[in-house]
C-alpha positions as CSV (number, residue, x, y, z in Angstrom):
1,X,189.4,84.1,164.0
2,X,189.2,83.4,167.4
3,X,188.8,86.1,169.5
4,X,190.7,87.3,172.4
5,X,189.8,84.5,174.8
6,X,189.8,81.8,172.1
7,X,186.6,81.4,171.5
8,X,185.1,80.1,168.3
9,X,184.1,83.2,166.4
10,X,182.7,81.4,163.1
11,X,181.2,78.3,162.3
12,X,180.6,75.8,159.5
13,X,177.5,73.1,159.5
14,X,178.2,70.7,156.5
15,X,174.3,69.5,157.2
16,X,172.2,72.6,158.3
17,X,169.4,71.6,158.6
18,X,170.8,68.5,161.3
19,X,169.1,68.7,165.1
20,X,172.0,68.1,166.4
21,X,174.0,70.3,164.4
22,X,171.4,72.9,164.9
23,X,171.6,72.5,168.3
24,X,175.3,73.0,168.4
25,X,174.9,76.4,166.9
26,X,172.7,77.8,169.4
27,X,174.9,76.9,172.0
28,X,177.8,78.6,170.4
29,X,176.3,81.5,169.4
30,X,175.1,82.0,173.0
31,X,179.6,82.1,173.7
32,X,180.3,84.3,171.1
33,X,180.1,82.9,168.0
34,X,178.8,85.3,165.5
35,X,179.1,83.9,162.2
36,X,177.5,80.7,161.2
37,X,177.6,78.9,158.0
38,X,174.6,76.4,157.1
39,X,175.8,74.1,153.7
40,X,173.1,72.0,152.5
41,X,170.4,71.5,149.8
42,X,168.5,74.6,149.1
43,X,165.3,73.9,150.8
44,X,163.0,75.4,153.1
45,X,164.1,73.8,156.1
46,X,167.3,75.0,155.3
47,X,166.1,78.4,155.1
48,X,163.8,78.3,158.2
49,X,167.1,76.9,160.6
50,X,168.3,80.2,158.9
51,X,165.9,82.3,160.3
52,X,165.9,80.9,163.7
53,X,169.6,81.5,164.0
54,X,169.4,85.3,162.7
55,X,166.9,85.5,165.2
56,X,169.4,84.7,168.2
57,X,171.9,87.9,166.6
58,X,173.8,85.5,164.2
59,X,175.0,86.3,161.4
60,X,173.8,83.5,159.3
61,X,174.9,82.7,155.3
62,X,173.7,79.3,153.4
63,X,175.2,77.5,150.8
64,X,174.5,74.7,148.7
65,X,176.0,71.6,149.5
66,X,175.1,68.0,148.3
67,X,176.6,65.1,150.0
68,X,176.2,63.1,147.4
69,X,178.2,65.1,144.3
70,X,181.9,65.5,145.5
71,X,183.0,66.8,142.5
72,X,180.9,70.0,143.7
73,X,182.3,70.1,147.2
74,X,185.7,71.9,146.4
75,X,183.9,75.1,145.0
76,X,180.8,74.8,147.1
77,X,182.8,75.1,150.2
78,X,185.9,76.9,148.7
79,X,183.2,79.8,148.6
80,X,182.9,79.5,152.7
81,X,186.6,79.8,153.2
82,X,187.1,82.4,150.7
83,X,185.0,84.6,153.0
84,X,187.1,84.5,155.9
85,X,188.4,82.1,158.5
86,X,186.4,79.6,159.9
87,X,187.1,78.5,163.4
88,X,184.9,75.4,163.2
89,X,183.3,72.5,160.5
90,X,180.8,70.5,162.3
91,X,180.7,67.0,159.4
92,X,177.0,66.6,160.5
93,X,174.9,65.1,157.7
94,X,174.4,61.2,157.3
95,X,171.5,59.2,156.7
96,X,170.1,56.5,158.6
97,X,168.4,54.5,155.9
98,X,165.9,51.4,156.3
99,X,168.1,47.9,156.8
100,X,165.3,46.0,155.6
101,X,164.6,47.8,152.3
102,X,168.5,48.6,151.5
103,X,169.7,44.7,152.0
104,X,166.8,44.3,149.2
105,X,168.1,47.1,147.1
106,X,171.8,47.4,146.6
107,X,171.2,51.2,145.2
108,X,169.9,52.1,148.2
109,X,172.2,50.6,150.6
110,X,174.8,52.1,148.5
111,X,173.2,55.5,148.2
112,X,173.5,55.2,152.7
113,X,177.3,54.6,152.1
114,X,177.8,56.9,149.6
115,X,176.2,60.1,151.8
116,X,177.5,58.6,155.7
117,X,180.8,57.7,153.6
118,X,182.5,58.9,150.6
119,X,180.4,62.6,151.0
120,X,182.0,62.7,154.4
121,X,185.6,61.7,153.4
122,X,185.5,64.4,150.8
123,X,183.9,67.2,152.2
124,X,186.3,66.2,154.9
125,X,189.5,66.8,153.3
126,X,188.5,70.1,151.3
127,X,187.7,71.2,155.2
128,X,190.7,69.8,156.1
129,X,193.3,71.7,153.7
130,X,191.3,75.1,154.1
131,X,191.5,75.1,158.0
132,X,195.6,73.9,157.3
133,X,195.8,76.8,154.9
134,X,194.5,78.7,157.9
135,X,197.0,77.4,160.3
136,X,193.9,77.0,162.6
137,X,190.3,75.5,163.4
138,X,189.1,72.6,164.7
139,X,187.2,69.7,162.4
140,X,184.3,67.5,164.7
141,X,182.8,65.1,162.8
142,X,179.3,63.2,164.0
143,X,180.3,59.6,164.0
144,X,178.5,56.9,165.7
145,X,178.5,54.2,168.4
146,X,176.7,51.9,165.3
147,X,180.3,52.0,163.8
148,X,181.7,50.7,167.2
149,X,180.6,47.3,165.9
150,X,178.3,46.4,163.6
151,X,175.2,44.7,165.0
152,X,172.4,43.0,162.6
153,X,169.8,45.0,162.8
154,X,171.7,48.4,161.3
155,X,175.1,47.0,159.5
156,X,174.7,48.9,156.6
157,X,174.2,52.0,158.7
158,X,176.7,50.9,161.1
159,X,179.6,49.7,158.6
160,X,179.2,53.5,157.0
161,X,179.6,55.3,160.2
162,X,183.0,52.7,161.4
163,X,184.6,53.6,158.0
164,X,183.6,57.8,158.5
165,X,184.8,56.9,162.1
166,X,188.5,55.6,161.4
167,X,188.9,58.2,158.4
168,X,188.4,60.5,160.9
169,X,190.9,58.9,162.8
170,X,193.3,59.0,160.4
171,X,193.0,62.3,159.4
172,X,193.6,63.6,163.0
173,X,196.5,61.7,163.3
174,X,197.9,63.3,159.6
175,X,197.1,66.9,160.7
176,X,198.2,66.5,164.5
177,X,201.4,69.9,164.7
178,X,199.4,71.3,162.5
179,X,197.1,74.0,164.3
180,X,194.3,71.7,162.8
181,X,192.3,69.9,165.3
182,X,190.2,66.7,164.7
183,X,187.4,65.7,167.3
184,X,185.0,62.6,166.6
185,X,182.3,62.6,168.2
186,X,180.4,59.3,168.8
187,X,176.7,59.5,169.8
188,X,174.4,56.8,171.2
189,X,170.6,56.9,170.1
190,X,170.0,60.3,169.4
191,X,165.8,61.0,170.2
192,X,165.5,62.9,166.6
193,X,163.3,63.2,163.9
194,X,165.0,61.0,161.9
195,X,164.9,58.5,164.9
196,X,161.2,58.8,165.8
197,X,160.1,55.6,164.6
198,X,162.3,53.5,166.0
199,X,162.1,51.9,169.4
200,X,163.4,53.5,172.9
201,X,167.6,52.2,172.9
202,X,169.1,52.0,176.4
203,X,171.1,55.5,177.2
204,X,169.3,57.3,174.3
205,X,170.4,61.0,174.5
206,X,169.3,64.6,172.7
207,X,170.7,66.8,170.5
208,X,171.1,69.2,173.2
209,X,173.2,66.9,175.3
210,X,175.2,66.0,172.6
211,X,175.7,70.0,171.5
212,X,176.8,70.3,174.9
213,X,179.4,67.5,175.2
214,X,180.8,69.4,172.1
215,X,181.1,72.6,173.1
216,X,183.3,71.0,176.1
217,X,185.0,68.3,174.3
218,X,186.4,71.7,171.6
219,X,187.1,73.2,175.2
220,X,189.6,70.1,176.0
221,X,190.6,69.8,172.4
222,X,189.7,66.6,172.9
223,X,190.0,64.0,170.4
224,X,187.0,61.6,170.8
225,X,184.1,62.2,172.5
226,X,181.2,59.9,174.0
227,X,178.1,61.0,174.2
228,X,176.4,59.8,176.9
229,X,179.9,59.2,178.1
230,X,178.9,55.6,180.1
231,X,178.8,54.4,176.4
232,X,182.9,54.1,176.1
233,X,182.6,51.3,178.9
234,X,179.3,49.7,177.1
235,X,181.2,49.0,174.3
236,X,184.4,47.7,175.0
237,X,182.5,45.3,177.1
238,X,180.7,45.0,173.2
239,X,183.4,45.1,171.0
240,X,185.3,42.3,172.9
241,X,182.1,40.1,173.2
242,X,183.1,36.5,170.9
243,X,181.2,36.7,167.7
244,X,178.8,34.0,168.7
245,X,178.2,35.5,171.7
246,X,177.4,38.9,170.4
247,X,175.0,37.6,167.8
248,X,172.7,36.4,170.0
249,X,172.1,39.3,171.9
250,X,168.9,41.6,171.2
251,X,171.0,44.6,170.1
């Protein structure tokens, strides 16, 4: 529960071992939080963001959690909830996939979708009835300017994160009186690990900033947040753009 203030006392990472997820914790353990749940696959990395949390007075518990096996995701995270409220799911994991190897090979393509999209919408709604069961909590889930509108050089990436984006949306809108709260959350390019490769974007941000817009954005109960927040006015200008228009530009 929330303590006296209303502060976020506990906290759920669906994707633990995520940078920007990671970075989310250590800014809400510095306010107060003191009990953080990582769900992921079983790995060391998983272990080590364990560790470094612990090491900042957390209280820290994994869990296994696989993106890709819904059918596991009820009693995977019904074990998190059975523990005790949690005051905050962070829907952090996704994949960003290679556009020129998954328009070759539908599997993979699919496999992107599958993780960014139909891991998300389920995990999603077995968050979503435990925080309602709770009569509180808050649900922020890491979309994506990509899903704004999808541009040629990611669509596969980008059409995964605009159908995680309006599900979101949706769900919001379904548990709004509730006591639930819904944020999305909708990035730029992120300077990660799994972006390293790819070439400088125009208003690329870092985990940290992002952890930090959502830290305020839960303040506001805000429902969607921009991150940097000059990105809102980039894209409506985008989204607007004719088709013809918008296909020739080096985006």
């Amino acid at each position: 529960m929330k303590d006296a203030f209303g502060t976020p006392q506990s906290l759920l990472i669906l994707g633990g071992t995520s940078e920007i997820a990671l970075a989310t914790a250590r800014r809400m353990v510095a306010r107060r939080v003191h009990t953080v749940w990582l769900a992921g696959r079983l790995s060391p990395a998983l272990e080590r963001a364990a560790v470094h949390l612990r090491g900042l007075g957390a209280d820290v518990r994994t869990v296994a959690f696989d993106a890709l096996d819904p059918e596991s995701h009820e009693a995977a995270l019904g074990k998190v909830f059975a523990e005790g409220d949690i005051d905050v799911v962070l829907l952090a994991f996704g994949v960003l996939g290679d556009q020129a190897t998954d328009e070759r090979d539908p599997l993979a393509a699919t496999r992107v979708a599958s993780t960014n999209y139909t891991g998300a919408v389920s995990a999603g709604l077995v968050c979503a009835r435990a925080l309602q069961g709770q009569g509180h909590g808050s649900l922020v889930v890491l979309s994506s300017v990509a899903g704004e509108r999808a541009r040629r050089a990611n669509f596969i990436y980008g059409s995964s994160k605009a159908g995680l984006d309006a599900f979101a949306q949706g769900l919001g809108d379904a548990l709004y009186g509730t006591g639930v709260h819904v944020m999305v959350v909708r990035p730029g390019f992120v300077r990660t690990r799994m972006t390293a490769e790819l070439p400088e974007a125009p208003l690329a941000t870092t985990p940290e900033a992002v952890a930090t817009a959502i830290e305020v954005g839960l303040r506001r109960r805000a429902e969607v947040v921009w991150v940097p927040g000059a990105l809102r006015v980039v894209m409506a200008g985008l989204r607007h753009l004719p088709r013809g228009v918008f296909r020739r530009l080096p985006v």
